[in-house]
C-alpha positions as CSV (number, residue, x, y, z in Angstrom):
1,X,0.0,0.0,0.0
2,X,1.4,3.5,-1.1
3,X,1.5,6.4,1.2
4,X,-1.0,8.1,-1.3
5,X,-3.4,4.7,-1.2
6,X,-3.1,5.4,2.9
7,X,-3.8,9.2,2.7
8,X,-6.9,8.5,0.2
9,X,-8.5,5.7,2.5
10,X,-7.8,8.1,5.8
11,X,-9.5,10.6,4.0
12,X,-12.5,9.0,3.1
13,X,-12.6,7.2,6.5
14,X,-12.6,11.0,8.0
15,X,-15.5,11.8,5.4
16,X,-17.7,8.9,6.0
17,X,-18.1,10.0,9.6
18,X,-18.6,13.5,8.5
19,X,-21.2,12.8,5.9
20,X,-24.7,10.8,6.1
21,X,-24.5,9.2,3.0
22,X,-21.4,7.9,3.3
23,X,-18.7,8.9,0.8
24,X,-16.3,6.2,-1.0
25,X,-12.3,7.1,-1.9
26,X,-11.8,7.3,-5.2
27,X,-7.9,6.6,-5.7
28,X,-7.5,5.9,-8.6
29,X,-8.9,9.1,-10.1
30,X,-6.7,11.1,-7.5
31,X,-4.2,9.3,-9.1
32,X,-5.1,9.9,-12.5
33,X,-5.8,13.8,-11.5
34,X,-1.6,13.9,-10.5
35,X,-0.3,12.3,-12.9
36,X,-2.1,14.9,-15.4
37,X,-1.3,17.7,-13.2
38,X,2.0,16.4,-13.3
39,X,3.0,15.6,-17.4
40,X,0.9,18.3,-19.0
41,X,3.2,21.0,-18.4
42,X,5.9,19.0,-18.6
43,X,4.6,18.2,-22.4
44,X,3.7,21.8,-22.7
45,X,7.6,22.2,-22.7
46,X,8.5,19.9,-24.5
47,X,6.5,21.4,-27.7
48,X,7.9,24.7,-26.4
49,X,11.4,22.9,-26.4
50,X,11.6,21.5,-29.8
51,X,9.3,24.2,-31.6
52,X,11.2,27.4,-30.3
53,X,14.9,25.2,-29.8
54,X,15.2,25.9,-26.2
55,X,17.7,24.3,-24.0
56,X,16.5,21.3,-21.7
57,X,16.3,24.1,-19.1
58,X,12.6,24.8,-20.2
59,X,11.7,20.6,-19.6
60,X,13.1,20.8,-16.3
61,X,10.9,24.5,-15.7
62,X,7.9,22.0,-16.8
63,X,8.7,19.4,-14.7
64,X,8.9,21.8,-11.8
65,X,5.5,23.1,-12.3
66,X,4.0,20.1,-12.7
67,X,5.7,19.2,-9.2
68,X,4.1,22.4,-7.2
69,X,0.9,21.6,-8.9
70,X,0.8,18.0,-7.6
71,X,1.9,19.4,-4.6
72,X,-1.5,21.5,-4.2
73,X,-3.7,18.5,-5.8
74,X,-2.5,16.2,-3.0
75,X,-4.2,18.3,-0.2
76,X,-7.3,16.6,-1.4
77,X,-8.9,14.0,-2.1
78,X,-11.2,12.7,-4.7
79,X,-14.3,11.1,-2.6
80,X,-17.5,9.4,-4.1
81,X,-20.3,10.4,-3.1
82,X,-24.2,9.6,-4.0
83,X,-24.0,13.2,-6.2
84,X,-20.4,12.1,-8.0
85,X,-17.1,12.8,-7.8
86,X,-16.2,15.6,-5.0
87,X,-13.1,16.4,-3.6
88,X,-12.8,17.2,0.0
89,X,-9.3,18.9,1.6
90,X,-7.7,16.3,3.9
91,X,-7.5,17.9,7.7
92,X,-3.9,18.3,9.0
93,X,-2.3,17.0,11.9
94,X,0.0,19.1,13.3
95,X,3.5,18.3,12.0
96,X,6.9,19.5,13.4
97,X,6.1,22.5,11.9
98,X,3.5,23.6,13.9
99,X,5.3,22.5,17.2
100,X,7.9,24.3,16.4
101,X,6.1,27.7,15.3
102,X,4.7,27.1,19.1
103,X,7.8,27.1,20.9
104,X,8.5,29.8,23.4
105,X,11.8,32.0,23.8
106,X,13.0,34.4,26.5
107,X,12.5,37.4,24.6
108,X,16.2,39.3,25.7
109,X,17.1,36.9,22.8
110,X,15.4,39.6,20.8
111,X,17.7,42.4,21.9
112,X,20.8,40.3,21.8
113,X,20.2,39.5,18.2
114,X,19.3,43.0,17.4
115,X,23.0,43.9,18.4
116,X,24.2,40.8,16.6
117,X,23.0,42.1,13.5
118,X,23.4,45.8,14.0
119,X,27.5,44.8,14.3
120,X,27.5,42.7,11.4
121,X,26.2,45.9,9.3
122,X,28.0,48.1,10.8
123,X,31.4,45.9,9.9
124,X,30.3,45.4,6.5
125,X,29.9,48.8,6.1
126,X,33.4,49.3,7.6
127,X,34.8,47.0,5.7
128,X,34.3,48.9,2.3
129,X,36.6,51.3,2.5
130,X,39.5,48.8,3.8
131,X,38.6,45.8,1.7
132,X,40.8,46.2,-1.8
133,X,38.6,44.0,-3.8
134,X,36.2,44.1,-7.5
135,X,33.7,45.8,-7.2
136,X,31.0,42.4,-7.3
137,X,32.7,42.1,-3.4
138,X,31.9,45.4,-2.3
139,X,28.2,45.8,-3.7
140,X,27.6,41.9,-1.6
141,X,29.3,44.3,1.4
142,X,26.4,47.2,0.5
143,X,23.6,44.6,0.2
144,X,25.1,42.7,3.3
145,X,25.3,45.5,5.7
146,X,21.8,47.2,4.6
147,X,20.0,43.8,5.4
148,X,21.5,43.5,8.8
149,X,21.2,47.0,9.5
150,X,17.3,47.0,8.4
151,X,16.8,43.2,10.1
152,X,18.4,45.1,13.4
153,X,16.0,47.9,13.7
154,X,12.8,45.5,13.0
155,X,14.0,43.4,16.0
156,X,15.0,46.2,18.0
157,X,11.3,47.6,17.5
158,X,9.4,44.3,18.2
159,X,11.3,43.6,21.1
160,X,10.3,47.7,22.6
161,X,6.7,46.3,21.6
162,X,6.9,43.7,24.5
């Protein structure tokens, strides 16, 4: 049994309690949905490919939007019901993700990484004048210390929120 087999039969175990009239998995069209999502653009480039002579770049640009499409079809799930074919979105369990967007810190963190950053822009910015380098080095030294000057004062002001 594949994970997507598992998923589809969880899902329509969820719906059949939800529902009255009791809603059968359909997996083989969720899998028939994917694999469509999945090689139609990829074919799309492909005609792109050999009609315009493109590089193999623009199959591997198909094949990636064919991946973030299956990506969204795979939150849910095709379901049979007594009025057709309906897809219903899969609840989701909290993952590590969520855990870890819940986990508390000692907010003095906040000021100590506001003067972390604040010293990284500040050196970056030092550093121009001293460093004898091209001129791609000193525009990453710009770019560098504007970030970590900007990323300091937004720290600095949600940790005076507090």
């Amino acid at each position: 049994m594949t994970l997507e087999q598992s998923r589809s039969e969880e899902c329509a175990s969820r719906a059949v309690e939800e529902e009255s009239n009791e809603p059968v998995s359909a997996p083989r069209v969720d899998a028939a949905e994917c694999a469509a999502a999945f090689l139609i653009p990829i074919l799309v480039a492909a005609v792109w490919m050999l009609a315009a002579g493109a590089g193999l770049k623009v199959l591997l640009g198909g094949g990636t939007v064919g991946w973030m499409i299956v990506r969204v079809r795979l939150r849910f799930r095709a379901v049979r019901t007594a009025d057709g074919i309906k897809r219903q979105r899969c609840p989701t369990d909290e993952g590590w993700g969520m855990q870890f967007a819940d986990w508390e810190y000692d907010p003095k963190w906040d000021r100590r990484l506001a003067a972390v950053l604040a010293v990284i822009g500040a050196g970056a910015f030092v550093a121009i004048p001293v460093v004898d380098a091209p001129d791609g080095i000193l525009l990453r030294l710009v770019v560098i210390g504007h970030v970590s000057l900007i990323c300091a004062l937004a720290v600095f002001g949600v940790a005076q929120r507090d």
